[in-house]
Backbone bond lengths (Angstrom), bond angles and torsions (degrees), N, CA, C in turn:
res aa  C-N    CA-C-N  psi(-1)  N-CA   C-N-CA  omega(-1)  CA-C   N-CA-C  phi
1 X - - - 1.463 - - 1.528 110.40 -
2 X 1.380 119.47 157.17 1.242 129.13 -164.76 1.427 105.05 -91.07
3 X 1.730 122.18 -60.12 1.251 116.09 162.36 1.507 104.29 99.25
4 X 1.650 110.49 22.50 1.160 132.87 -150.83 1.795 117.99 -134.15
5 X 1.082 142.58 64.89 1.397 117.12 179.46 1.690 126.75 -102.52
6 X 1.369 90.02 172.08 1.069 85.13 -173.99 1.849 122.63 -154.28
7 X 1.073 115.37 107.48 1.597 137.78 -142.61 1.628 125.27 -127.56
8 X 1.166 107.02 129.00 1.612 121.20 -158.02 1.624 100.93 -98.08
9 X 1.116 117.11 135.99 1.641 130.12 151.68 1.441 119.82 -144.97
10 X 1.028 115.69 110.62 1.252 128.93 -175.06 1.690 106.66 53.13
11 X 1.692 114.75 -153.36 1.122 85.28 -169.08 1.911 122.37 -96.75
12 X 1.684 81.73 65.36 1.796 95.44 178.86 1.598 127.11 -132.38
13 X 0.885 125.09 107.67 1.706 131.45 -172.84 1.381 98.74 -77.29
14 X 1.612 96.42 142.34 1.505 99.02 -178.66 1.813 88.05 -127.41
15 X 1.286 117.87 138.99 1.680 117.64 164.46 1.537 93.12 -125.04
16 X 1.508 97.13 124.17 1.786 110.33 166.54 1.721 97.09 -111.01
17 X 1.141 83.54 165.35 1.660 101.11 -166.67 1.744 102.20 -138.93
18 X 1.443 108.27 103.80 1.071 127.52 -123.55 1.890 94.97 -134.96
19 X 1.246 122.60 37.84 1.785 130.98 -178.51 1.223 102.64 -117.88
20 X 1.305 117.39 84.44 1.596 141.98 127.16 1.224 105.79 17.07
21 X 1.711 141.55 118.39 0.948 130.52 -1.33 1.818 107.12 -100.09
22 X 1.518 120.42 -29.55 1.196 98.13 169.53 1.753 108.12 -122.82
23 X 1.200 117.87 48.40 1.509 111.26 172.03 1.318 105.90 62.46
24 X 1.147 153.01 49.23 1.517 149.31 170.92 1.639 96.34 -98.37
25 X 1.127 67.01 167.16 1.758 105.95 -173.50 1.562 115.86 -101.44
26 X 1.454 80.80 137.10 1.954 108.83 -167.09 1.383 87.06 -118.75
27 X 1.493 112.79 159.13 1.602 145.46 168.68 1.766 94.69 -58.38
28 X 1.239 98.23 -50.47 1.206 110.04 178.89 2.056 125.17 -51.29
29 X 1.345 93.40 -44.74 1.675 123.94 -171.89 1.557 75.74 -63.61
30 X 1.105 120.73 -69.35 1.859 139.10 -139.64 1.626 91.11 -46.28
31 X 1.558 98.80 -63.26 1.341 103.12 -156.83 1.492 120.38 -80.59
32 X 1.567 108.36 -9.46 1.765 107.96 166.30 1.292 91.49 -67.64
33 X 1.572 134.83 -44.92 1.671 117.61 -157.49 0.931 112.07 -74.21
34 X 1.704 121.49 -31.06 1.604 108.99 173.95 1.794 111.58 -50.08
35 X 1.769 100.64 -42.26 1.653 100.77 -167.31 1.312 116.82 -65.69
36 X 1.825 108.55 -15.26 1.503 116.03 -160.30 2.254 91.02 -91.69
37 X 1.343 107.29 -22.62 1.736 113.10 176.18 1.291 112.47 -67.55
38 X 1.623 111.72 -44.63 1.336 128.95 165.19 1.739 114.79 -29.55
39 X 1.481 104.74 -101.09 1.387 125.54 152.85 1.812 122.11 -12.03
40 X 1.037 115.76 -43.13 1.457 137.58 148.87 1.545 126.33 -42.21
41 X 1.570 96.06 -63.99 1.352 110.21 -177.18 2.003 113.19 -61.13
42 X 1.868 92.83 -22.63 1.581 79.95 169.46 1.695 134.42 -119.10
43 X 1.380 99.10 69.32 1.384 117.84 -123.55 1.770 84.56 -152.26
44 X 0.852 127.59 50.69 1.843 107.19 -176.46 1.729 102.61 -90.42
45 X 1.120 131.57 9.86 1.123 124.95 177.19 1.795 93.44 -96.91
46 X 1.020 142.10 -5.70 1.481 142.79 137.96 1.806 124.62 -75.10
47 X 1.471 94.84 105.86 1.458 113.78 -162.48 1.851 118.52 -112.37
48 X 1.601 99.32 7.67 1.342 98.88 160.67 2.146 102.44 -173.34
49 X 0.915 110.54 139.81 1.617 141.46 177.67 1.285 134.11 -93.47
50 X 1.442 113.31 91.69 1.935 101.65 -171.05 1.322 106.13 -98.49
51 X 1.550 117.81 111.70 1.486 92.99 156.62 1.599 132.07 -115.82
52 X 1.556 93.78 150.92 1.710 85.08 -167.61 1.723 97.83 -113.72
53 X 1.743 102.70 -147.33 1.279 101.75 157.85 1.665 94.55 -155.11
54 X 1.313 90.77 166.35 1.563 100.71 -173.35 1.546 125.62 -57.93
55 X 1.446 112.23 139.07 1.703 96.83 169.20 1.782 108.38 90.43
56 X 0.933 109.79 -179.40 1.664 117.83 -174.28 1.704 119.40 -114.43
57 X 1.272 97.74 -23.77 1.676 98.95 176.46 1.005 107.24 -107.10
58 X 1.771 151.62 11.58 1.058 123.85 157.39 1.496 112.11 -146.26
59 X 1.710 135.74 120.33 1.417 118.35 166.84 1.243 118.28 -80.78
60 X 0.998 111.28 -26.86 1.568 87.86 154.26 1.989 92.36 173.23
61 X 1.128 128.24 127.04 1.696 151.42 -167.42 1.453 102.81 -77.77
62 X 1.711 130.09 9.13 1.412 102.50 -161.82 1.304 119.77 121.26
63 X 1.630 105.10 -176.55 1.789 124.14 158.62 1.444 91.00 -92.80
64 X 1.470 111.74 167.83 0.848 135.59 156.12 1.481 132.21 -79.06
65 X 1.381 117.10 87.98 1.613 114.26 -156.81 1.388 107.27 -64.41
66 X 1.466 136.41 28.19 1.438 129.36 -168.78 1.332 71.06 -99.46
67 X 1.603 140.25 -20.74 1.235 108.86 -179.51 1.358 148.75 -67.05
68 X 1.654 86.65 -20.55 1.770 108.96 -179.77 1.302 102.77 -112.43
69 X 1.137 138.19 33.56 1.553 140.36 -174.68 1.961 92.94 -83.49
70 X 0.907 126.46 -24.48 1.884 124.64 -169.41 1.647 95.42 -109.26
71 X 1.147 127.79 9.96 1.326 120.44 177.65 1.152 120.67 47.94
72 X 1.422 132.83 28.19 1.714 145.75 171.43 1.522 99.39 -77.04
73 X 1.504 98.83 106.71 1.646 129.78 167.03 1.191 106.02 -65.08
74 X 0.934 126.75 -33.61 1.691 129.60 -175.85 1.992 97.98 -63.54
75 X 1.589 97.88 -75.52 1.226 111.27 -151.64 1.584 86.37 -72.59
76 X 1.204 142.70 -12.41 1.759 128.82 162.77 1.265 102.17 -75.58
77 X 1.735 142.54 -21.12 1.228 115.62 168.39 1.502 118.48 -91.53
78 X 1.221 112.20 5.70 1.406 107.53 -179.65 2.028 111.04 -91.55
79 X 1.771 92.75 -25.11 1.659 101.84 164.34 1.861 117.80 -71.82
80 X 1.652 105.89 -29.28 1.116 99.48 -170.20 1.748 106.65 -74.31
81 X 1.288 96.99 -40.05 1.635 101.01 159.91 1.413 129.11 -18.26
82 X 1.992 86.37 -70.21 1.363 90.30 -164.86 1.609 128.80 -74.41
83 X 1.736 101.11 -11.96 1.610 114.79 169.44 1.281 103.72 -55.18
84 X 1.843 115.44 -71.23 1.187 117.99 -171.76 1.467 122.36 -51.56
85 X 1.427 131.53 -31.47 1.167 123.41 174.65 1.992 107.84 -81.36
86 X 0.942 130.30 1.08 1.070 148.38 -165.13 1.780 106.37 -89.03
87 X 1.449 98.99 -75.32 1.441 96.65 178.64 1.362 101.96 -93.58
88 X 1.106 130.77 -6.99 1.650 107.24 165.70 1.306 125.89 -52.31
89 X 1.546 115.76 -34.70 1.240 134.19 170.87 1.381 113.96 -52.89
90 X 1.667 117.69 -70.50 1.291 136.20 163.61 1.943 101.07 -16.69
91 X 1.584 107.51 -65.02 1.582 113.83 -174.30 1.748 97.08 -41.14
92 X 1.324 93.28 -48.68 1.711 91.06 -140.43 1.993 100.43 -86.01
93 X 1.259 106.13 22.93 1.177 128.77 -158.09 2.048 86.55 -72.94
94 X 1.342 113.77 136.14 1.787 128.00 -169.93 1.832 92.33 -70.21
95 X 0.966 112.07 -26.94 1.641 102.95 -162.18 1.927 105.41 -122.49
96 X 1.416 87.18 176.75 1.384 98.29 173.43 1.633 126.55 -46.49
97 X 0.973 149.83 82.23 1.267 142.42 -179.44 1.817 125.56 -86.24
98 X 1.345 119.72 127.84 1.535 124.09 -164.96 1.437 106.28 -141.44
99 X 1.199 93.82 131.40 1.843 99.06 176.61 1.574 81.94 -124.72
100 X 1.805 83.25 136.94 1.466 128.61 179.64 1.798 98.42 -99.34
101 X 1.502 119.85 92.55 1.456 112.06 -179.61 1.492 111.68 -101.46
102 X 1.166 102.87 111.52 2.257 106.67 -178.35 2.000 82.41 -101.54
103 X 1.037 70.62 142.26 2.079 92.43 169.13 1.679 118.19 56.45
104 X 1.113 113.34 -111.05 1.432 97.26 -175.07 1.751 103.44 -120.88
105 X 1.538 88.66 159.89 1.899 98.36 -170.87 1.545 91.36 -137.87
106 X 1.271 121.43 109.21 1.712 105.06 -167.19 1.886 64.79 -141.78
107 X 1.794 91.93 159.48 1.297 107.45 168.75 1.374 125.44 58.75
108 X 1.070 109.44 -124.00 1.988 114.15 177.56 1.485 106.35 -77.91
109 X 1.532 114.68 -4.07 1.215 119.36 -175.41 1.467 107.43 -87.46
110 X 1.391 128.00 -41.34 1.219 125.63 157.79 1.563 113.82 -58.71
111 X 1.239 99.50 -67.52 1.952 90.99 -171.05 1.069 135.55 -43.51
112 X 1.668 96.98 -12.19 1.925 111.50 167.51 1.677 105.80 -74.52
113 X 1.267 116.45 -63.05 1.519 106.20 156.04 1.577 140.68 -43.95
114 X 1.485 109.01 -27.70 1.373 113.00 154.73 1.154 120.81 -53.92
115 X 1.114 105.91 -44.32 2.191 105.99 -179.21 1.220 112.65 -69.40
116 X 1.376 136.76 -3.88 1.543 133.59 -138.93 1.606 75.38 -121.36
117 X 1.183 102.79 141.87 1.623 128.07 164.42 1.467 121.37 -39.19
118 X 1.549 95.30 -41.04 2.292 95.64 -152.42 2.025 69.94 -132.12
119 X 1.688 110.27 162.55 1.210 101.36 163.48 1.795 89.75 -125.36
120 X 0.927 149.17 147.95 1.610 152.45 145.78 1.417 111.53 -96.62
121 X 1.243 144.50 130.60 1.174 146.72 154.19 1.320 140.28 -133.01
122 X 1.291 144.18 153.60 1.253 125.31 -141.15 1.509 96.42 -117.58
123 X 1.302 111.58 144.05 1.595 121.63 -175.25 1.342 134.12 -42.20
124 X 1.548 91.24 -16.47 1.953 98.40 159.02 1.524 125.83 -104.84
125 X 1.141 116.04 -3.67 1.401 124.54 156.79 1.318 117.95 -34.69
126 X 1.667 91.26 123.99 2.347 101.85 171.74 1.500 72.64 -104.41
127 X 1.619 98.41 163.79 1.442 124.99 162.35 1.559 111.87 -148.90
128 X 1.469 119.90 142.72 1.433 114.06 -162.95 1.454 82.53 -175.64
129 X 1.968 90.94 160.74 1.433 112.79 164.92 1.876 116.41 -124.62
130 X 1.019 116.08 58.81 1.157 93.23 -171.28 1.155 141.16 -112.36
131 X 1.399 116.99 73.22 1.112 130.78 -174.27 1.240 141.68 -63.40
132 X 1.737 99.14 -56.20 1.436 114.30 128.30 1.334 126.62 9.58
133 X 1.672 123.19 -73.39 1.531 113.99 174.76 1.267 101.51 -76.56
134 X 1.262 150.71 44.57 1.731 123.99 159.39 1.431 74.32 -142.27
135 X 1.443 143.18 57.30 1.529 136.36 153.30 1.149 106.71 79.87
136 X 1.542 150.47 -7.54 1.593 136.04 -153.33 1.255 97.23 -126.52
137 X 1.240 120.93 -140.54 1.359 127.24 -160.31 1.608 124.35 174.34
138 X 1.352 143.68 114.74 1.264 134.27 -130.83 2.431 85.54 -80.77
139 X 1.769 96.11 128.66 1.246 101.16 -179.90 1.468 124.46 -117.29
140 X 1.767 103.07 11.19 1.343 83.17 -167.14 2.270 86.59 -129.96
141 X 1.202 73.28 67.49 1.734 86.55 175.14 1.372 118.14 106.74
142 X 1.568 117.23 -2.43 2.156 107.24 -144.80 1.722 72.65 -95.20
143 X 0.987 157.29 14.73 1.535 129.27 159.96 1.563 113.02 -104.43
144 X 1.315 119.78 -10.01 1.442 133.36 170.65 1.452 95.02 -97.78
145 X 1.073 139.23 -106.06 1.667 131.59 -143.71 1.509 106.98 -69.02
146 X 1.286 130.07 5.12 1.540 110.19 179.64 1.739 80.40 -103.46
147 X 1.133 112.14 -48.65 2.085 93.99 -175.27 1.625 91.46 -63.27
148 X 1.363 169.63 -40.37 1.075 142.71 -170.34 1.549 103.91 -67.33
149 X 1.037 128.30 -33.81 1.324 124.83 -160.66 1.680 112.88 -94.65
150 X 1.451 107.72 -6.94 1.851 102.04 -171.06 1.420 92.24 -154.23
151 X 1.423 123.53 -5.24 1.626 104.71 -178.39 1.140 113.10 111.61
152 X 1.568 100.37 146.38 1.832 77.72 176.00 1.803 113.19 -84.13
153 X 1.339 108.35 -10.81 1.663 99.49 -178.56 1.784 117.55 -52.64
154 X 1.651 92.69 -56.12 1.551 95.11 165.16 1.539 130.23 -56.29
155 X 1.654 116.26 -38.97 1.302 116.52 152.60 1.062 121.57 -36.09
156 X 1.302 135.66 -58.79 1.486 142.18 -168.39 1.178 110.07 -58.75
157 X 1.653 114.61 -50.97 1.133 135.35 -150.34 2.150 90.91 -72.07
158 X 1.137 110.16 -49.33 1.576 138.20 -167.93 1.664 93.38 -48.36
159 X 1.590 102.32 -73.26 2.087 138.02 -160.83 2.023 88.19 -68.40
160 X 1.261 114.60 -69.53 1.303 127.94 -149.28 1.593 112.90 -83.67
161 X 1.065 115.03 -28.24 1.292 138.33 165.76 1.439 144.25 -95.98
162 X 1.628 87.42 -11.33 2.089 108.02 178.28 1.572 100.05 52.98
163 X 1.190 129.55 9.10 1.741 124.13 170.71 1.756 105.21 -54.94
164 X 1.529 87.40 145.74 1.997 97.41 -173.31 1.672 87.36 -116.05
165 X 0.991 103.53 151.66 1.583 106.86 -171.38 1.924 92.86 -135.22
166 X 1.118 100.48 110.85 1.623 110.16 148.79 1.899 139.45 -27.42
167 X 1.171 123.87 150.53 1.559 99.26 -175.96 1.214 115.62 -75.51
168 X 1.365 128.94 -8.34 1.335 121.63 -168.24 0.928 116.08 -86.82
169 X 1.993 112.65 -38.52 1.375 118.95 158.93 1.477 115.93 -61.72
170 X 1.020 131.75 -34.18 1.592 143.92 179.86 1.437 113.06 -34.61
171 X 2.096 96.65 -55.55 1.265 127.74 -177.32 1.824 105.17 -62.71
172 X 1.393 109.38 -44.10 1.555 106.92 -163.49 1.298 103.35 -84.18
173 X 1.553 130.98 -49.91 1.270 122.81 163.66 2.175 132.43 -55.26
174 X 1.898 105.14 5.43 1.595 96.57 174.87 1.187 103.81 86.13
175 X 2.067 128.22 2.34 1.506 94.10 -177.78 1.725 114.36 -83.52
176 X 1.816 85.06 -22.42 2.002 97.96 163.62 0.946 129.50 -121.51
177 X 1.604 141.30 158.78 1.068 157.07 -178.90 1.884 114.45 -65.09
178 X 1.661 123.21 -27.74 1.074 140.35 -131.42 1.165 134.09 141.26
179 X 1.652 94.28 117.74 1.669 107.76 -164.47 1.759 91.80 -114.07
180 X 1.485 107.27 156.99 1.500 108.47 -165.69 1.572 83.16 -155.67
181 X 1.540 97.87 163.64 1.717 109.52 -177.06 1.265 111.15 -70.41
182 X 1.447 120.81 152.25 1.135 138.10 171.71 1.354 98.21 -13.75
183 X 1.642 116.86 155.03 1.347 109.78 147.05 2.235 119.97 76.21
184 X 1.195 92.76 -22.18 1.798 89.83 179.17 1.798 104.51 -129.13
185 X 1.699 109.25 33.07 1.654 91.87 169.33 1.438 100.98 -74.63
186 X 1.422 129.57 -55.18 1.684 132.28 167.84 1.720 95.11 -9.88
187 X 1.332 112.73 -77.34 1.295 113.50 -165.74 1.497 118.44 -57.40
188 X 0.808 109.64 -26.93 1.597 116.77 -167.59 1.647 102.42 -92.50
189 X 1.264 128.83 -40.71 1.313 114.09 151.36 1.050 129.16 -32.28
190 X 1.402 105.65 -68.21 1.339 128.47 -162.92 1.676 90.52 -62.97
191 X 0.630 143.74 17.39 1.717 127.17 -167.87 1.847 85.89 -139.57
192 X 1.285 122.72 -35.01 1.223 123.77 177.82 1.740 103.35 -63.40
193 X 1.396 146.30 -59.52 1.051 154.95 74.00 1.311 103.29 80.72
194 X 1.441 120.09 -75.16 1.105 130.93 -178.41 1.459 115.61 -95.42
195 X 1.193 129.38 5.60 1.479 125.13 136.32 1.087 118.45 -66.48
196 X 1.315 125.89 -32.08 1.577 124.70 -177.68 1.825 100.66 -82.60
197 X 0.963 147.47 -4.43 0.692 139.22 -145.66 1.810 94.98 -114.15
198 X 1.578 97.57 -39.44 1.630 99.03 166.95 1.539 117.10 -72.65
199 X 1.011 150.14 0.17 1.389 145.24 132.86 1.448 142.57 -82.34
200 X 1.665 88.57 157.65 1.719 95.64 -157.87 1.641 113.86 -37.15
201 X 1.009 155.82 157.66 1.169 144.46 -131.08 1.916 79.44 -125.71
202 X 1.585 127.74 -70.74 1.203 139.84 144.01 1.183 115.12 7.00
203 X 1.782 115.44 -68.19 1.693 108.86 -170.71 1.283 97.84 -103.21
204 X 1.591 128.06 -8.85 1.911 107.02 135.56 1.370 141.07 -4.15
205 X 1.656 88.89 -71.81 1.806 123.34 -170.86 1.502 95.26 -59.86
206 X 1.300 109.68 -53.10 1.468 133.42 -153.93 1.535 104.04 -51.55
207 X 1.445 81.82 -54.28 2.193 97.80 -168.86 1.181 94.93 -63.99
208 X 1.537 124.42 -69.86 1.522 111.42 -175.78 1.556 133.53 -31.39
209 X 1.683 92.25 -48.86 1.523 99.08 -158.31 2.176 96.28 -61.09
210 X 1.161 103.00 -32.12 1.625 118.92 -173.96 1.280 106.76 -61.76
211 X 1.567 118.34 -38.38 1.429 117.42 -174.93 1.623 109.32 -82.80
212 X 1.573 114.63 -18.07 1.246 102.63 -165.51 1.755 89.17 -100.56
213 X 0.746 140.72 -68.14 1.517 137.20 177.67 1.727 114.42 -27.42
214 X 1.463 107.30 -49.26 1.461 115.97 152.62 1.780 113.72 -27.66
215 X 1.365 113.77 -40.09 1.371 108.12 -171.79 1.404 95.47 -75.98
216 X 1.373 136.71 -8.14 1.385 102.53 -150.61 1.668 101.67 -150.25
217 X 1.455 85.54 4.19 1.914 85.20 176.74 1.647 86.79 -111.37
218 X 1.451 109.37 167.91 1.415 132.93 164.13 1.641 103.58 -58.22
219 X 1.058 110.33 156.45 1.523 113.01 179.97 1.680 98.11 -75.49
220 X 1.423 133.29 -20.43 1.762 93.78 -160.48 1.897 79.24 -102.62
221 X 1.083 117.46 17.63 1.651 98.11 158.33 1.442 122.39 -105.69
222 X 1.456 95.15 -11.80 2.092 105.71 177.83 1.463 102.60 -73.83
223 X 1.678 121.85 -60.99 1.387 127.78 -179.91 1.534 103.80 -22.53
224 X 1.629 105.17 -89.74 1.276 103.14 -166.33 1.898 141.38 -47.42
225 X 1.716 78.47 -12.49 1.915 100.54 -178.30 1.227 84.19 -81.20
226 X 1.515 150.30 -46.77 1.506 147.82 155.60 1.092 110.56 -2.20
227 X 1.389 114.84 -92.88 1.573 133.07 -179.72 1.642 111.78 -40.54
228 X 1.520 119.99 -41.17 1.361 111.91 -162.35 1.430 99.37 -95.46
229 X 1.443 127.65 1.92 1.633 120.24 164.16 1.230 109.27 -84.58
230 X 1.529 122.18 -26.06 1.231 127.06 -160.13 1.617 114.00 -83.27
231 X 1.263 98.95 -35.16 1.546 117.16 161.91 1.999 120.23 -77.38
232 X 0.792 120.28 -19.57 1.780 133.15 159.40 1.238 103.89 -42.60
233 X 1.772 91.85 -70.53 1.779 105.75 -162.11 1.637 108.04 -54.05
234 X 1.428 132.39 3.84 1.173 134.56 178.80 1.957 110.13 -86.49
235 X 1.581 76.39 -30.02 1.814 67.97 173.43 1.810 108.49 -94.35
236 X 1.281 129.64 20.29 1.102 115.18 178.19 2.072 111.83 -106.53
237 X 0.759 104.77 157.67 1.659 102.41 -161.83 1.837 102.10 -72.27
238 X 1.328 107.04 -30.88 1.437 103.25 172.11 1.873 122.07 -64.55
239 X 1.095 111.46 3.67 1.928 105.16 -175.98 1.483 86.03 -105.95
240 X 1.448 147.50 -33.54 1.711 145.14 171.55 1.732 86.18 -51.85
241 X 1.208 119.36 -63.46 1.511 126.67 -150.25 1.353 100.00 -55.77
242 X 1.745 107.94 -65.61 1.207 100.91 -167.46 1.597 135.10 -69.67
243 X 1.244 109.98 -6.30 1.227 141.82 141.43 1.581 126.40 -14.28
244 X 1.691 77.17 -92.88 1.439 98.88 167.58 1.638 157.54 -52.31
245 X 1.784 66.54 -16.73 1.802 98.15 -174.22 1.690 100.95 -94.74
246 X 1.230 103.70 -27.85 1.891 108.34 -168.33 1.924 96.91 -70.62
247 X 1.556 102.56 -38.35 1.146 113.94 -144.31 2.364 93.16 -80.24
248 X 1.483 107.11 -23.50 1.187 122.03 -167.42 1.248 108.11 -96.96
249 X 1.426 100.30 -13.73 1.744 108.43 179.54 1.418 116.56 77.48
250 X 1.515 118.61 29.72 1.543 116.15 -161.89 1.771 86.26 -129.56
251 X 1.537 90.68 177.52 1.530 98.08 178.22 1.816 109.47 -96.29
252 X 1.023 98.15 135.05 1.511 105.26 -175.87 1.591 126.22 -60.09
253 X 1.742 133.90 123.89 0.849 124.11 164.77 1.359 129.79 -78.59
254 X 1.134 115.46 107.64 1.380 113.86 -178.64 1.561 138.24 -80.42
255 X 0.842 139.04 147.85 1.456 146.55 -162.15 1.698 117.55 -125.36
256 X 1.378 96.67 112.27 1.326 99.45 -166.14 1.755 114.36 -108.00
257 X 1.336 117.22 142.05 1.076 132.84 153.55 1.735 118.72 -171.37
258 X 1.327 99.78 169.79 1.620 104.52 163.56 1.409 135.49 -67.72
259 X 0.904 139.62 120.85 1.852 133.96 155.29 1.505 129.44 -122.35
260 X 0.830 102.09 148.09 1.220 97.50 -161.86 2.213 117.98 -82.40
261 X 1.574 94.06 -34.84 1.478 95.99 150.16 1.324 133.30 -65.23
262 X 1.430 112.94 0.27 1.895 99.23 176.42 1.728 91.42 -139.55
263 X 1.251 116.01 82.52 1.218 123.61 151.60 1.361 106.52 92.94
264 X 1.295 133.71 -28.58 1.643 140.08 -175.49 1.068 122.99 -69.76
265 X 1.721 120.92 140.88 1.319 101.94 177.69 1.725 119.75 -107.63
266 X 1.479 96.14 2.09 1.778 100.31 168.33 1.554 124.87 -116.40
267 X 1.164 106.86 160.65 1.828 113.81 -161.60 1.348 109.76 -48.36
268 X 1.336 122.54 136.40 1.427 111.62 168.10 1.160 135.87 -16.74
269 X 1.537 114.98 145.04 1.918 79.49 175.16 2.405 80.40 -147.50
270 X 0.796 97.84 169.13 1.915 104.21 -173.56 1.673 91.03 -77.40
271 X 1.330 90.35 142.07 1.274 127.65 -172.48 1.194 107.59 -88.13
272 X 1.702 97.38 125.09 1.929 115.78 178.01 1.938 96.44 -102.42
273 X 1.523 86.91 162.49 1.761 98.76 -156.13 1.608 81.85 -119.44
274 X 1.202 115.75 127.98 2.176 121.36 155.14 1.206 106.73 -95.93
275 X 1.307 134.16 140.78 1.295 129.64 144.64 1.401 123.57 -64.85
């Protein structure tokens, strides 16, 4: 079993991660989520993604080290694979993405939240990487997005030190967005969720794709990629709409598809209308 689902409401996907006793991760888990990112990816009328994990004490503990218990180099590069192709996807995911973390997120359990856009977590949440003490080393992003996101002192402190940091500290050091009481990160996603859900779906793609390239181009080559998304979204039918709707005082119908000039990374495809 996969131990994996994955479930539509309106235009929001939820994947819980759902392996008894702390939600870890199987070869198995890895590779439904790549198929479940897949499936996703052709999907642009889905404009934001929560993932949690099942239950209250754990979002998710990790890999499952029964995997590397025989020391097979082979079958650890075919897991390290499948992380990295796993949440890379998650990164490169068209819409808003948020992990809802209740209890603990240690290991692959964080780095799944590392990839996710927004982090929410609930006031009893540990978070840690520590791989490090059982011989390994976080591989499927935790030495890139936790030093982008807190520094490398706290990185170090996190990778080099096996330190578990609390949500409040989590919150003050940048590793989350928002800590909420026991019991309502589900909710508080889900309510995050539906802000994204009231914007153009188009200058969605747009903002993201700007913020994430922003990380990694020089500023006088991001600016001008600024201006030329901003001018795109003129040929897409949602900037008339949304317009029109602000200007009428109504809620906007939006029109969804992919392009590849305003933030998308697959071929056009004809545009579906929501009320």
């Amino acid at each position: 079993m996969t131990r994996i689902r994955l479930e539509y409401h309106g235009h929001v996907a939820y994947i819980t991660l759902d392996n008894p006793p702390a939600n870890t991760w199987t070869l198995a888990s890895l590779r439904a989520f790549v198929q479940m990112m897949a499936e996703l990816d052709g999907k642009p009328e889905i404009v934001a993604l929560v993932v949690r994990g099942a239950g209250d004490r754990f979002f998710c503990a990790g890999a499952d080290l029964k995997m590397f218990a025989d020391g097979d180099s082979q079958h650890a590069e075919q897991v390290a694979a499948a992380f990295g192709e796993a949440f890379e996807a998650l990164a490169r995911f068209h819409g808003v993405s948020i992990a809802a973390i209740t209890g603990f997120a240690m290991g692959g359990g964080l780095e799944v939240a590392l990839a996710c856009d927004i982090r929410i977590a609930e006031q009893q949440a540990i978070m840690g990487l520590p791989e490090a003490s059982v011989g390994l080393l976080p591989c499927a992003g935790g030495t890139q997005r936790l030093t982008e996101l807190v520094g490398p002192g706290w990185a170090k402190r996190l990778i080099l030190c096996a330190e578990k940091v609390d949500a409040t500290l989590a919150y003050e050091i940048g590793l989350v967005e928002e800590v909420v009481k026991a019991g309502c990160a589900w909710e508080a996603a889900r309510q995050m969720a539906s802000h994204a859900e009231r914007q153009s779906p188009a200058a969605l793609r747009a903002c993201k794709r700007l913020i994430n390239e922003g990380r990694r181009r020089p500023r006088d080559q991001a600016l001008p990629m600024e201006r030329t998304l901003f001018l795109d979204l003129f040929q897409d039918p949602n900037q008339q709409e949304g317009v029109a709707a602000f200007l009428e005082k109504r809620a906007p119908r939006w029109h969804y598809g992919v392009r590849d000039d305003i933030g998308g990374n697959g071929q056009h495809e004809p545009s579906k209308q929501t009320e």
